[in-house]
KEKE-3310 file (N, C-alpha, C; in steps of 0.2 Angstrom, whole numbers, plus 5000, padded with zeros to 4 digits):
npx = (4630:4637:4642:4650:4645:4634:4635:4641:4632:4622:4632:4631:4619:4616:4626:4619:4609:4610:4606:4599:4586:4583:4586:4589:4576:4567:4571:4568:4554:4552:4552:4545:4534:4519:4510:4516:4513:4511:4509:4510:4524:4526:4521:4530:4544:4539:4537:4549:4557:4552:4553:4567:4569:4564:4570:4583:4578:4576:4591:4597:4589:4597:4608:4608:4601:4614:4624:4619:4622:4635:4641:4649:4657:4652:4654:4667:4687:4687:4674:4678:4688:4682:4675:4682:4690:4680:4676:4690:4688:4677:4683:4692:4685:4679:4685:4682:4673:4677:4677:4681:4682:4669:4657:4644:4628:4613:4607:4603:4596:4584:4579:4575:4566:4556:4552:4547:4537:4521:4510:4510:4503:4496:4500:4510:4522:4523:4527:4538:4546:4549:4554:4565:4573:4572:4582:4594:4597:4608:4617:4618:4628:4633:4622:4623:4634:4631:4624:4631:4640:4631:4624:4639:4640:4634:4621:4604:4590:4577:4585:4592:4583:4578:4589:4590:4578:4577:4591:4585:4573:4583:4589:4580:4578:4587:4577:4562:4566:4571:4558:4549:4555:4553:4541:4537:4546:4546:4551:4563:4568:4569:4578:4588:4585:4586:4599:4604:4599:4604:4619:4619:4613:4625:4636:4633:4638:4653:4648:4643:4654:4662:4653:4655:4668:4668:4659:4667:4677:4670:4665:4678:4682:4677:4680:4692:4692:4685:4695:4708:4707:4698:4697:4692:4681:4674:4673)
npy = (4629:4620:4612:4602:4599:4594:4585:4574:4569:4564:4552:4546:4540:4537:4524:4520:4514:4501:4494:4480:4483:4492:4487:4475:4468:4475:4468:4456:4458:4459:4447:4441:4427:4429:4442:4458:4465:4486:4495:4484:4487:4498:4503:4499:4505:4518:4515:4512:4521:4535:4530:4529:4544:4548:4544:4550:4564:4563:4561:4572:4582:4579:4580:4594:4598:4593:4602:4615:4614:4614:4625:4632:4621:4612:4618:4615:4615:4604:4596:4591:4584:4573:4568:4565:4557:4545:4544:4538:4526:4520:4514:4505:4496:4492:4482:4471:4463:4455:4443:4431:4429:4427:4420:4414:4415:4414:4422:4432:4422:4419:4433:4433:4423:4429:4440:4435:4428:4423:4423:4437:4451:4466:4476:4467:4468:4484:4482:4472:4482:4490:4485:4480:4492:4494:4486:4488:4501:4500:4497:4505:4515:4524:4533:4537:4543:4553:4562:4566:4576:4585:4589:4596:4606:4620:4621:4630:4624:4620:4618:4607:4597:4597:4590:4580:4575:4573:4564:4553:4550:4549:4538:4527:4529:4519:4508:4511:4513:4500:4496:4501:4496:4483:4484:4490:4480:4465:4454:4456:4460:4451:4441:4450:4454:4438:4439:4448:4442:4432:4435:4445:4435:4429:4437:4446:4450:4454:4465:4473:4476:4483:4495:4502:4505:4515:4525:4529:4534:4544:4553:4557:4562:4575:4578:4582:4590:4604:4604:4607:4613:4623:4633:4628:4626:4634:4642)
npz = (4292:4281:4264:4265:4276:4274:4259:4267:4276:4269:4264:4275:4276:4265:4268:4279:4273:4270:4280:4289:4294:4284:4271:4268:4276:4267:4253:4259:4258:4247:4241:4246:4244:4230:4224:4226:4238:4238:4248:4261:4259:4260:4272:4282:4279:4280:4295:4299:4295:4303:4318:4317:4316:4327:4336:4334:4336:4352:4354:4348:4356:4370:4368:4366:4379:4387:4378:4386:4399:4397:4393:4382:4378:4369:4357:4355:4351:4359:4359:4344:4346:4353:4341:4334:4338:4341:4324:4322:4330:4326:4313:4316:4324:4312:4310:4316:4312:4301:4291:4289:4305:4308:4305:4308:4302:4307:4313:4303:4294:4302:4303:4290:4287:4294:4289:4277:4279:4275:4281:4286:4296:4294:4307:4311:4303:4308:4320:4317:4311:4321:4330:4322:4321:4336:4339:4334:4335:4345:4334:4325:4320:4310:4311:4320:4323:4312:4319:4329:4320:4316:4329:4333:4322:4325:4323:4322:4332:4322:4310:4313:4315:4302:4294:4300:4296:4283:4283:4284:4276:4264:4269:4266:4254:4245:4245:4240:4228:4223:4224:4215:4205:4207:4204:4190:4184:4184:4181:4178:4189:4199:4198:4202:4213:4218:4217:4228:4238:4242:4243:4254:4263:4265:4267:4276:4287:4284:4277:4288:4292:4281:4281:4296:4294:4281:4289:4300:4293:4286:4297:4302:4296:4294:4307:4305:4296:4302:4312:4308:4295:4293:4284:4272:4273:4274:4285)
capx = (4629:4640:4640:4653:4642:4626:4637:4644:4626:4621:4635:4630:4613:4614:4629:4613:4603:4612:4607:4596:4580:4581:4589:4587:4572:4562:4573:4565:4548:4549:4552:4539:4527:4515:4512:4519:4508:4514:4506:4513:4531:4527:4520:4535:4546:4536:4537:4556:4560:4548:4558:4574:4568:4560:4576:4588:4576:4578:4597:4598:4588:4599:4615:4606:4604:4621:4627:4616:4627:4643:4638:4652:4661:4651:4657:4676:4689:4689:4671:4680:4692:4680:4670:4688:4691:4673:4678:4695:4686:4671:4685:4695:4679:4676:4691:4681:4668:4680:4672:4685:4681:4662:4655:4636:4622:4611:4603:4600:4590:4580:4575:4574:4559:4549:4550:4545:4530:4514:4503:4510:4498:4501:4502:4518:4524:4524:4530:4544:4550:4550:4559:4571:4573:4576:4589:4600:4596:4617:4623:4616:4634:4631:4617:4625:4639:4629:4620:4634:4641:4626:4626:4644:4642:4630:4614:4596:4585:4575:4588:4594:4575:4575:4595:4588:4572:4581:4594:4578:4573:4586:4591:4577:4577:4587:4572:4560:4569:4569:4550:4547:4559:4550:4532:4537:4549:4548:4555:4570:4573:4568:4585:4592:4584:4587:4608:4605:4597:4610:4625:4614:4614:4633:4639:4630:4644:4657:4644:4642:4661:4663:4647:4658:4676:4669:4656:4671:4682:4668:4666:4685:4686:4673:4680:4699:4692:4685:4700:4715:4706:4692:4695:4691:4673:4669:4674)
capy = (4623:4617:4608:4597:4593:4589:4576:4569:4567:4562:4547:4542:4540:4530:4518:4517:4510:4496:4487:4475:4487:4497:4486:4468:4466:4475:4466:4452:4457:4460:4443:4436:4424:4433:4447:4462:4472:4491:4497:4485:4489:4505:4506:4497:4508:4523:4516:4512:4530:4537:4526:4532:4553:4548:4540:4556:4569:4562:4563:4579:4586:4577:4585:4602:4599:4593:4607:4620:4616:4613:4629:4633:4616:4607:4618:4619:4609:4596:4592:4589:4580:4567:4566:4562:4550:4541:4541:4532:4521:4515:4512:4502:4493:4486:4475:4466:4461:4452:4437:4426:4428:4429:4414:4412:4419:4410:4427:4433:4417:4421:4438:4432:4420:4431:4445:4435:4426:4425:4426:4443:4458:4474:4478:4464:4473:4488:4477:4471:4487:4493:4478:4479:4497:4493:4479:4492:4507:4497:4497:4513:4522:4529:4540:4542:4550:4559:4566:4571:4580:4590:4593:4600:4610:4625:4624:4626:4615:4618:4615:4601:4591:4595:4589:4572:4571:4572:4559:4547:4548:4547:4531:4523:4528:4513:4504:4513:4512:4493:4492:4504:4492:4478:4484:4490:4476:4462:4447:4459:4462:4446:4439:4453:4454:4434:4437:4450:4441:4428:4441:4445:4430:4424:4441:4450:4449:4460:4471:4478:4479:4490:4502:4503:4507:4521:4527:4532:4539:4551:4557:4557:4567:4581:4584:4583:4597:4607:4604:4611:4615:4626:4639:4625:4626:4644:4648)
capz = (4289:4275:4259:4266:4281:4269:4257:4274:4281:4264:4260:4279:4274:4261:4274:4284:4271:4270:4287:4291:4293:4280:4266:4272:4275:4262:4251:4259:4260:4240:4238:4247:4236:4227:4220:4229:4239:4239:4254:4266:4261:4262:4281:4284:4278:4285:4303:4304:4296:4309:4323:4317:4315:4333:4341:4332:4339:4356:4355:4347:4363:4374:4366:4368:4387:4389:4379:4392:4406:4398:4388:4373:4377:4364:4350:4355:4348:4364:4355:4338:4346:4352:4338:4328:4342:4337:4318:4321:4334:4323:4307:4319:4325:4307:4308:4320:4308:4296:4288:4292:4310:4311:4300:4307:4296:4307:4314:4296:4290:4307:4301:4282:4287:4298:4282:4270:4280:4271:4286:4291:4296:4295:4313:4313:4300:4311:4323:4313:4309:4327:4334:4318:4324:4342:4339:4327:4341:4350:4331:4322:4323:4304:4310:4327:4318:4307:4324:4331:4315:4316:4335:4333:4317:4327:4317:4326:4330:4316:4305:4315:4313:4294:4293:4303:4293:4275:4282:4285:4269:4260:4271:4264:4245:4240:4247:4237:4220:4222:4226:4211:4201:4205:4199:4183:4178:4191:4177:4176:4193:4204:4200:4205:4223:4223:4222:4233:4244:4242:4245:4261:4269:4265:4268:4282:4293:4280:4274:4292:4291:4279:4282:4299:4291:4278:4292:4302:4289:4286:4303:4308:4292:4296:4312:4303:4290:4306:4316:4304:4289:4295:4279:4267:4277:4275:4293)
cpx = (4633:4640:4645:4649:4636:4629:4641:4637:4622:4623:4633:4624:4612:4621:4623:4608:4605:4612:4602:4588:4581:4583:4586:4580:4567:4565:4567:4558:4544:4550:4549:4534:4521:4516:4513:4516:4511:4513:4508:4520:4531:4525:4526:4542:4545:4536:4544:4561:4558:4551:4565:4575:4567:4569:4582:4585:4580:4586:4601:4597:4590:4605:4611:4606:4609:4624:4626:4620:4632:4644:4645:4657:4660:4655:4665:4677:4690:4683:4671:4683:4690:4677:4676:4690:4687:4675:4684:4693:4681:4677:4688:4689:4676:4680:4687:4674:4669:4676:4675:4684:4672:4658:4646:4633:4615:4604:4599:4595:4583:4576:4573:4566:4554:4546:4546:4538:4523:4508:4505:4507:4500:4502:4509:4520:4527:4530:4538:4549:4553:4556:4568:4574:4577:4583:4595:4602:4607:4619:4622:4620:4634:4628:4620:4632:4637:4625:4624:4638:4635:4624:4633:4643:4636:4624:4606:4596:4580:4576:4591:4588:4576:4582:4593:4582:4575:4584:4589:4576:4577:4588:4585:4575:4579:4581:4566:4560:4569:4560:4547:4550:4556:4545:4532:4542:4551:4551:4561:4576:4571:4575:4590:4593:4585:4595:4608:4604:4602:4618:4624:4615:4622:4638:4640:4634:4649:4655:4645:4649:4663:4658:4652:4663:4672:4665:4661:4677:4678:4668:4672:4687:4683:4678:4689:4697:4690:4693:4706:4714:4700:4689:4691:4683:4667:4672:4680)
cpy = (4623:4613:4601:4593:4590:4584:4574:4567:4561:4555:4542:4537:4533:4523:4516:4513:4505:4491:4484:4478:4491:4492:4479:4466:4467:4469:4459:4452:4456:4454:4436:4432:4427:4437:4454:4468:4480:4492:4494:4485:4497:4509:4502:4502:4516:4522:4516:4520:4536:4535:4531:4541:4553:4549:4548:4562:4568:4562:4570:4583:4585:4581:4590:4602:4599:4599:4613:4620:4614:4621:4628:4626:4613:4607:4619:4613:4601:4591:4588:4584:4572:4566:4563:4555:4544:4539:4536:4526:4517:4510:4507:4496:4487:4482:4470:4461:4457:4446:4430:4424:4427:4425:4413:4418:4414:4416:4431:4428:4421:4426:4439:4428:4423:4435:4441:4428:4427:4426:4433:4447:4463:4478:4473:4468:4477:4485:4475:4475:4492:4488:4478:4485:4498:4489:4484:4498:4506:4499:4503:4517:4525:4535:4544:4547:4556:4566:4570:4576:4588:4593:4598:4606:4618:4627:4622:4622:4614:4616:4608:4594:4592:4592:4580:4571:4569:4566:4553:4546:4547:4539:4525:4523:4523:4509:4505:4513:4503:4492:4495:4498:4486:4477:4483:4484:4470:4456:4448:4459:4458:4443:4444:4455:4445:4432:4442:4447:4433:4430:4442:4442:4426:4430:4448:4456:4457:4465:4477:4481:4484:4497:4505:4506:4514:4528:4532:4536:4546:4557:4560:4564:4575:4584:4585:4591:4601:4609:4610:4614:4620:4632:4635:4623:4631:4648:4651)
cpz = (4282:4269:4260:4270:4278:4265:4263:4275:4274:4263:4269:4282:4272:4262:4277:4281:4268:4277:4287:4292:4287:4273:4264:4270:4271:4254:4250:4255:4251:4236:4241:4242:4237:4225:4226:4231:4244:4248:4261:4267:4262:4270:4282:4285:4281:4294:4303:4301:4300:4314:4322:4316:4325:4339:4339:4336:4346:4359:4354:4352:4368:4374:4368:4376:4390:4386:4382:4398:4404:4394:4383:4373:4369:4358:4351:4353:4354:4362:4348:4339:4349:4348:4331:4331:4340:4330:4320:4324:4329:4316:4310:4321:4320:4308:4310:4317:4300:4295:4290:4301:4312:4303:4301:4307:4300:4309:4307:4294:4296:4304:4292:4282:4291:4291:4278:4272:4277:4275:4290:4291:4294:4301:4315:4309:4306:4316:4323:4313:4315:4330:4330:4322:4330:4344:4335:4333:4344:4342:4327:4320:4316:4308:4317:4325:4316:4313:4328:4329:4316:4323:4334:4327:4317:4326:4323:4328:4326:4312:4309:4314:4307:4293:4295:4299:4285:4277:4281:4283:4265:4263:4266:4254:4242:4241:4242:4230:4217:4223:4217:4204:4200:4204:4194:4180:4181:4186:4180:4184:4199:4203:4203:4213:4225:4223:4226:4240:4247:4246:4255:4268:4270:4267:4271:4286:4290:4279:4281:4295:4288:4278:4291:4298:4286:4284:4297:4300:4288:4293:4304:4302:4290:4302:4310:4301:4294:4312:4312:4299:4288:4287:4271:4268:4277:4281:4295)
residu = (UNK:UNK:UNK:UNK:UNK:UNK:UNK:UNK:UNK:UNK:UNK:UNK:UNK:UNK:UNK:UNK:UNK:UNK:UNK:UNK:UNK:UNK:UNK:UNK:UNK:UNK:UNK:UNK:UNK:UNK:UNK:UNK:UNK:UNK:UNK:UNK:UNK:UNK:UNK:UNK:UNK:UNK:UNK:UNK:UNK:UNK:UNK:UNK:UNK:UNK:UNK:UNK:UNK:UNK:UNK:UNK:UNK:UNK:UNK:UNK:UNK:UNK:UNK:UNK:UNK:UNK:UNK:UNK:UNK:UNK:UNK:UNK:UNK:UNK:UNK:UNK:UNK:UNK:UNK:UNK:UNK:UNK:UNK:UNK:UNK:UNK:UNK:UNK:UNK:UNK:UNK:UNK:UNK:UNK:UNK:UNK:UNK:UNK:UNK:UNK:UNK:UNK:UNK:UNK:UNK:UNK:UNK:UNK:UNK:UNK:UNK:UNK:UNK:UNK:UNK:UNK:UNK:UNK:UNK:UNK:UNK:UNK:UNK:UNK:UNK:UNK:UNK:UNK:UNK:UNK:UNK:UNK:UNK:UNK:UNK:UNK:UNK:UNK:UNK:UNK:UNK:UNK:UNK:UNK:UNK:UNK:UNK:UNK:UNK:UNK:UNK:UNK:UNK:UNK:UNK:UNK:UNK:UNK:UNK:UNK:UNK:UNK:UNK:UNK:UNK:UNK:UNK:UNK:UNK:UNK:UNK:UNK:UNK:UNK:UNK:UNK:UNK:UNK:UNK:UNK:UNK:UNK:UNK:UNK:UNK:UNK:UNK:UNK:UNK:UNK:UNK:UNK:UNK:UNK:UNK:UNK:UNK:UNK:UNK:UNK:UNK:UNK:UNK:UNK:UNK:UNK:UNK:UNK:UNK:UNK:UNK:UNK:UNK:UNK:UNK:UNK:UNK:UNK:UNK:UNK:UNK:UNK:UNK:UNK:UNK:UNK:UNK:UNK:UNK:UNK:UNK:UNK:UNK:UNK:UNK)
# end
């Protein structure tokens, strides 16, 4: 384990806490009418980084069985060279996500009116968070990245669970930092959640383009500095 690979997992992190579960809709939920009850952004929060440690686990133990009968495949260079393959694929992927092509925000309102319902429980919460969760599971390629950096870079599996629980908290801290911001100083900082929530719904579509394009520079450029540059690694 590397210090390269921790700010790679790190900058992939806080890409990930930019989507629609993690960013979105606590946004929303903090600009629900009334006053702003901690506890249930915070089970909210708590189930969909729970979800997303859940859904990594299960990938990580997947890689491990696929690397038991390919045995040393995984870590040779023909696994660096897909996982360079994935970087330049995901970077190329954003393009697709230009704004000029992709105009309806009609899905966003959708998920902006469920968040910010006044008759929600806290089992829809849960709910919420799981669904948000399961719907991101096809676009998730940050963490999937980040998963398969950390499959290829030979570390446990203990260090592989504390590398995938760290990232799941850190995806959520800008979420955190906004909640905390709008107890202590909510005058200050309700205009600032009502242009984000603004930016949000006008600019959805872009956002997921560029957390796509930097997403794939990181990756492509772990397994470059692996590939040819191993000494600038340690190894």
């Amino acid at each position: 384990m590397t210090v390269g690979l921790i700010l790679s997992l790190i900058g992939l992190a806080l890409l990930d806490s930019t989507s629609i579960g993690t960013l979105f809709i606590p946004v929303w939920l903090l600009l629900a009418p009334g006053q702003v009850r901690i506890g249930r952004v915070l089970v909210y929060l708590a189930t969909i980084t729970a979800f997303y440690f859940g859904v990594g686990l299960l990938v990580v133990l997947g890689a491990g069985k696929v690397a038991e009968v390919l045995g040393g495949a995984v870590d040779s260079r023909v696994a660096l060279w897909i996982q360079l393959v994935v970087g330049v694929g995901l970077f190329l992927l954003s393009f697709r996500f230009d704004p000029k092509r992709r105009k309806d925000t009609g899905g966003v309102t959708r998920w902006r009116e469920r968040a910010m319902a006044e008759s929600s429980s806290v089992v829809w919460l849960i709910g919420l968070a799981l669904l948000a969760g399961l719907i991101e599971v096809a676009t998730m390629l940050p963490y999937l990245g980040a998963i398969g950096m950390i499959t290829t870079s030979g570390v446990d599996g203990v260090t592989a669970a504390t590398l995938l629980a760290g990232y799941c908290v850190v995806m959520v801290v800008p979420a955190l930092v906004l909640l905390g911001a709008r107890l202590a100083a909510r005058a200050r900082v309700e205009p600032l959640l009502n242009r984000m929530n603004t930016w949000i719904t006008g600019k959805a579509s872009s956002a997921t383009g560029w957390v796509l394009a930097i997403a794939g520079f990181l990756v492509a450029r772990d397994a470059v500095a692996r590939l040819w540059f191993p000494q600038l690694l340690g190894k």
